[in-house]
C-alpha positions in Angstrom: 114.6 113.4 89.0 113.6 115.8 86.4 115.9 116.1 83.2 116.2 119.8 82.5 116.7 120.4 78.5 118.7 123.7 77.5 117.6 124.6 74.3 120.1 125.9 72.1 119.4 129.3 71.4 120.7 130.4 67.2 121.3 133.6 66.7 121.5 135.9 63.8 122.0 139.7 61.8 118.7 140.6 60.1 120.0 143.4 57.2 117.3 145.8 56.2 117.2 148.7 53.1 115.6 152.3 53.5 114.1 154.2 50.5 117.0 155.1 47.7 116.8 159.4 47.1 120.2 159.8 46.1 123.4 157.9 45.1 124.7 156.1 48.5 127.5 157.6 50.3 130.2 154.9 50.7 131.3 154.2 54.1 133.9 152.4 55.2 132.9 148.6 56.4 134.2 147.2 59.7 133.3 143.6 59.8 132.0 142.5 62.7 132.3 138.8 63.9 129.6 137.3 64.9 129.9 135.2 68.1 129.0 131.5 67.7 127.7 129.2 70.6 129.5 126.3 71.6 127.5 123.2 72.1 126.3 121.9 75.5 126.6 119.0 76.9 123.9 118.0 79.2 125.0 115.5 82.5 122.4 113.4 83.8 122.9 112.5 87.6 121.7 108.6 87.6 118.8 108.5 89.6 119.4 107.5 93.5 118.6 103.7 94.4 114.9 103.5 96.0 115.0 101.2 99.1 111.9 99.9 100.9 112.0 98.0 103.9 108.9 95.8 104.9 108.8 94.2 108.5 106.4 91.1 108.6 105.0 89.6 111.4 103.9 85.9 111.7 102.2 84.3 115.3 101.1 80.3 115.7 97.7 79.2 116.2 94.9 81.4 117.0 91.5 79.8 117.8 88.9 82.6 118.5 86.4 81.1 120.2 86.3 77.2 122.2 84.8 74.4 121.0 82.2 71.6 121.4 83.1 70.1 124.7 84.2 73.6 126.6 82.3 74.8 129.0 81.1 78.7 129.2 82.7 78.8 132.9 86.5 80.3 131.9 86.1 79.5 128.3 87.1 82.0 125.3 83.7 83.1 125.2 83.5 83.9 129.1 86.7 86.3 128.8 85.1 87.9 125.6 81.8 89.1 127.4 83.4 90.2 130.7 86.1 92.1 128.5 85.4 93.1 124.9 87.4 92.2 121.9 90.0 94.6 122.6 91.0 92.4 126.2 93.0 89.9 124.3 95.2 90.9 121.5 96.0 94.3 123.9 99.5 93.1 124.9 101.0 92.8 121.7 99.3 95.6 120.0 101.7 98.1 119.8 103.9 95.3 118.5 101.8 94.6 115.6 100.9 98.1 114.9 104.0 98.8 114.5 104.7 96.4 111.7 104.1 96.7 108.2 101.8 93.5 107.8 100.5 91.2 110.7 99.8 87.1 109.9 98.1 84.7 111.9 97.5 81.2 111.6 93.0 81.2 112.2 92.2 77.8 113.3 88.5 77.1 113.4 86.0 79.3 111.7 84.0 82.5 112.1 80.6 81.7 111.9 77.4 81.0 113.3 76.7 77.5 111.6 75.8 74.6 113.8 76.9 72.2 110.9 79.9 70.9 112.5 81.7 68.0 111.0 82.1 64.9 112.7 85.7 64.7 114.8 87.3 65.2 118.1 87.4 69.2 118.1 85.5 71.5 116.1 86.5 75.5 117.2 84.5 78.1 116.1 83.1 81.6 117.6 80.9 84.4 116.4 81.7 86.2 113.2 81.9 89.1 115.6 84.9 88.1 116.9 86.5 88.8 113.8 86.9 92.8 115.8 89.6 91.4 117.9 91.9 91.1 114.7 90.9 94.6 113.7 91.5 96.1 116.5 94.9 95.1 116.9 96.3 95.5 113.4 96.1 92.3 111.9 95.8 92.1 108.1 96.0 88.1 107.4 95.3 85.2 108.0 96.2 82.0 106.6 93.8 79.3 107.0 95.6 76.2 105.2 94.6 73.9 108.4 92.7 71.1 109.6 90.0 73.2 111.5 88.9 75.4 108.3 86.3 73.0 107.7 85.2 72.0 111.5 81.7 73.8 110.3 81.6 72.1 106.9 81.7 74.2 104.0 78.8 76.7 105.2 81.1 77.7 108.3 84.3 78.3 105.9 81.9 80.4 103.6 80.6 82.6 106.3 84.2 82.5 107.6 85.7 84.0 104.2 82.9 86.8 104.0 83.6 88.0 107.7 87.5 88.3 106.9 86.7 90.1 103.5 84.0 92.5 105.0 86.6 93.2 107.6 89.2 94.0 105.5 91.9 91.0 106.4 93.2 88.7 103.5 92.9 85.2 104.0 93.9 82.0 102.1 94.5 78.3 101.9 95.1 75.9 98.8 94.6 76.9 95.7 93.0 80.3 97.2 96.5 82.3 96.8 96.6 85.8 98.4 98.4 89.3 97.3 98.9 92.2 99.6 101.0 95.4 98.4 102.3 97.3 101.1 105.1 100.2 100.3 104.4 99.1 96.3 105.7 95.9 97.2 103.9 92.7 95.9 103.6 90.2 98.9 102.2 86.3 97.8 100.7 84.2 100.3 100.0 80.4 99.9 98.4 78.5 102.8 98.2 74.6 102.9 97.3 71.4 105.3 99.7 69.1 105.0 98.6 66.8 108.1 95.2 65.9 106.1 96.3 66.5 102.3 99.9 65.1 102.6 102.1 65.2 99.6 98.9 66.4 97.1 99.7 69.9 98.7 102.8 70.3 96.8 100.7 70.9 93.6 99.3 73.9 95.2 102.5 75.4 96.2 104.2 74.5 93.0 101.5 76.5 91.3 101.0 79.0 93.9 104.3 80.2 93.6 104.5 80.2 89.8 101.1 82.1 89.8 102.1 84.8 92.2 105.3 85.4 90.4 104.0 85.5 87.2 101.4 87.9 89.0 104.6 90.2 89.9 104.8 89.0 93.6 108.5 90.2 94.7 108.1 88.5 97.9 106.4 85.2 97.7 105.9 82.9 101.9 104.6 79.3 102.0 102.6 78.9 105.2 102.0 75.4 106.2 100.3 73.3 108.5 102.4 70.0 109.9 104.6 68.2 111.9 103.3 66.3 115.3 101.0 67.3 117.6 102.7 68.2 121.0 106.2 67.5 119.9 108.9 69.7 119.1 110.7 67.2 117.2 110.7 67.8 113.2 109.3 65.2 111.6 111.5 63.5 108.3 108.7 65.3 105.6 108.9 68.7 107.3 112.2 68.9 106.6 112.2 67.8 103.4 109.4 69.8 102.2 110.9 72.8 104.1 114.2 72.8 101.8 112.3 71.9 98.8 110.2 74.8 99.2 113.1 77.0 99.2 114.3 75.4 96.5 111.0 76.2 94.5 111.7 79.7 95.3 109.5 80.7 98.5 111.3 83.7 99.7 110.6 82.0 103.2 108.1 79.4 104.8 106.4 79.5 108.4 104.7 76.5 109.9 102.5 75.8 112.8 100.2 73.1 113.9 101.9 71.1 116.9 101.0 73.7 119.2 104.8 73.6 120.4 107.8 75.8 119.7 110.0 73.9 117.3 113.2 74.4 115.3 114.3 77.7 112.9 116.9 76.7 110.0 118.3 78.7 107.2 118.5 77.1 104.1 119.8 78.5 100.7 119.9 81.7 102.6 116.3 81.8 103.8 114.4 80.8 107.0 112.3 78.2 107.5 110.1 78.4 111.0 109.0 74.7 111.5 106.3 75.9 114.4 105.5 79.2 116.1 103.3 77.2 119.2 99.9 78.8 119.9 99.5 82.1 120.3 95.7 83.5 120.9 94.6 80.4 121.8 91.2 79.5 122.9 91.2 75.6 122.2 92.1 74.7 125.6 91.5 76.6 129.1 94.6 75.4 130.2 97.5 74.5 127.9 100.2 72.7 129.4 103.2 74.3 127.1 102.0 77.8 127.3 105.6 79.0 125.2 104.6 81.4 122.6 106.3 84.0 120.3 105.9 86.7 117.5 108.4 86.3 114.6 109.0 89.4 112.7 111.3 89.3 109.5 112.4 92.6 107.5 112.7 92.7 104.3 114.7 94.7 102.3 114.5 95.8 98.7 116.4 98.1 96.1 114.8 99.2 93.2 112.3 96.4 93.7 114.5 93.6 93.8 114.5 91.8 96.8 118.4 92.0 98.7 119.6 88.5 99.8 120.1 89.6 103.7 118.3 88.3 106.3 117.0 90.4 108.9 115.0 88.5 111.4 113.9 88.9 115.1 112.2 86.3 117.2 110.1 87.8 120.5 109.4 85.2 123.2 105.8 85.2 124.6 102.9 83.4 126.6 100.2 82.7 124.8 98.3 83.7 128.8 99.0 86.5 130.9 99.0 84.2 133.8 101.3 81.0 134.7 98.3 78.8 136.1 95.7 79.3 133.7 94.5 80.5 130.5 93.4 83.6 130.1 93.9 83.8 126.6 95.9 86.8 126.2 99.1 86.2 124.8 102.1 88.2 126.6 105.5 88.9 125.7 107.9 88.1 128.6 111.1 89.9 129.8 113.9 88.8 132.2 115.0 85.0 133.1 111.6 83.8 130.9 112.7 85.8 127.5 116.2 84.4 128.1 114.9 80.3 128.9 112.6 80.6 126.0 115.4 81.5 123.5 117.4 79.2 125.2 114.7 76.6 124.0 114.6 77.6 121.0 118.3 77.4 120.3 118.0 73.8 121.4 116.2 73.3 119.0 117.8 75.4 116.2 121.3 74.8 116.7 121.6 70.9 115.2 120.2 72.3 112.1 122.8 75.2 111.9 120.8 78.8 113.4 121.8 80.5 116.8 119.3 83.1 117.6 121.3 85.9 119.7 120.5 86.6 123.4 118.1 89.2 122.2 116.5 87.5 119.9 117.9 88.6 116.9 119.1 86.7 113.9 121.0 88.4 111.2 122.5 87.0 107.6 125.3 86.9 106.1 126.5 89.2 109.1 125.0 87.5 111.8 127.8 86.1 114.8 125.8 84.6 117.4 126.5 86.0 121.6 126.5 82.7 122.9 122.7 82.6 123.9 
């Protein structure tokens, strides 16, 4: 708001003398007062509060291509050349248009390196694949996992320039990532805890102090653990989970065992243990085919990050269709929105979080409908 400054305006008699002829005639004086101005005081209305409200969204695994031991024959790459890259991601687009800033979790590289590393799976596709993420509003992707590397250091290279020549932020380890969306500061740190175990804490530890210190007012740890094909939390992702909180991440989201797992709120933040797959082209036919968007909304006021949570979980398949892959994740309505919560709650509620029948979640407000 502008400040408008009233001057104060002094006036006064100017007395002037005309040429002397003959003796002045005396007249009689009047005096006349002159009026004085009483000061001003000048009321500043405070300035109103500015509130911004940021809605993320965060998805599980996405592996853009197949890898070494697919064939063509109903693989990734079979769907992308009978459909385009705007076939897979076109479900959910309006979803994540709608948003303020879309994450994935990119598992396996971009690239066309033949350099692959020696192990069971190595997922890759062609850097033009990247298109699909552009085309459907995604901004970034973390890539703190244990297929970064599946093309050795030439694939992640080639990888990182796609991403940046596409305009989507990436990171992993010590590779730290700020967006600002609305003026808002957003810090990213992406790590692998299933190959780099404890020895990721020091990048989180300084992650988070670096993005702070950068002027990050929202700062997410995304990490890679837990078991493979089991929704059960493992001891360490539950202790890491709180201590992460504890450190100061404003809220952490996990993914690698390809399953749904467990939500919790800690300290008065979330912690998402595993969002499942999601755009999913490591297997043509994944047995658990539960998927999901999770979408959080932040609030601030004057900058400062409020202390409610706002948070919506929106049940998915990671295929359009119940017998096979056809990797084109699909959110689902009726009795398979309401079972998939349902899950999910199973999980959730021995570590204290009831999502609502709709999905929602709300803090310090929130008073669960039974689901």
């Amino acid at each position: 708001m502008k400040r408008l400054i009233i001057p104060l305006l002094l006036m006064g008699l100017l007395c002037g003398c005309g040429p002397q002829q003959e003796p002045p005639v005396t007249q009689p004086v009047t005096t006349v007062p002159v009026a004085t101005t009483e000061p001003v005081t000048t009321v500043t209305e405070p300035a109103p509060a500015e509130t911004i409200s940021i809605t993320l969204s965060f998805t599980g695994d996405c592996t853009l291509g197949t890898n070494q031991k697919h064939s063509y024959k109903d693989s990734f790459h079979d769907y992308y050349d009978k459909n385009g890259a705007d076939y897979f991601l076109a479900d959910v687009r309006e979803i994540f248009e709608k948003d303020d800033l879309t994450v994935i979790n990119l598992e396996g590289s971009l690239t066309n390196s033949t350099e692959l590393v020696e192990k069971a799976w190595n997922h890759k596709g062609p850097p033009e694949y990247v298109s699909i993420l552009t085309g459907s509003s995604v901004e970034v992707a973390t890539m703190g996992n244990n297929h970064r590397l599946d093309y050795d250091v030439s694939g992640c290279v080639e990888t990182e320039q796609v991403l940046t020549d596409a305009g989507i932020g990436y990171c992993y380890d010590s590779c730290y990532l700020i967006r600002e969306v609305k003026g808002i500061r957003i810090g990213f740190v992406s790590v692998n805890e299933v190959y780099d175990g404890e020895g990721v804490m020091t990048w989180l530890k300084e992650g988070h102090e670096y993005l702070r210190a950068q002027g990050c007012q929202l700062v997410i740890a995304c990490v890679h653990w837990g078991l493979n094909h089991q929704s059960e939390l493992t001891v360490n992702q539950t202790l890491m989970g709180d201590e992460l909180i504890n450190i100061g991440y404003d809220l952490v989201v996990g993914n690698h065992p390809h399953v749904l797992q467990a939500a919790r709120l800690y300290q008065g933040k979330l912690i998402l243990y595993s969002l499942g797959n999601f755009c999913y082209g490591g297997s043509k036919n994944p047995q658990d085919k539960d998927s999901g968007i999770f979408q959080q909304t932040f609030t601030f006021i004057d900058g400062v990050l409020q202390p409610q949570v706002d948070a919506k979980f929106i049940p998915c398949s990671l295929s359009g269709r119940a017998d096979w892959n056809d990797y084109r994740p699909t959110p689902v309505q009726g009795a398979e929105f309401d079972r998939i919560i349902q899950k999910l709650n199973g999980y959730s509620a021995p570590y204290g979080l009831v999502w609502n029948k709709d999905g929602s979640y709300r803090y310090p407000f929130h008073i669960s409908d039974g689901a």
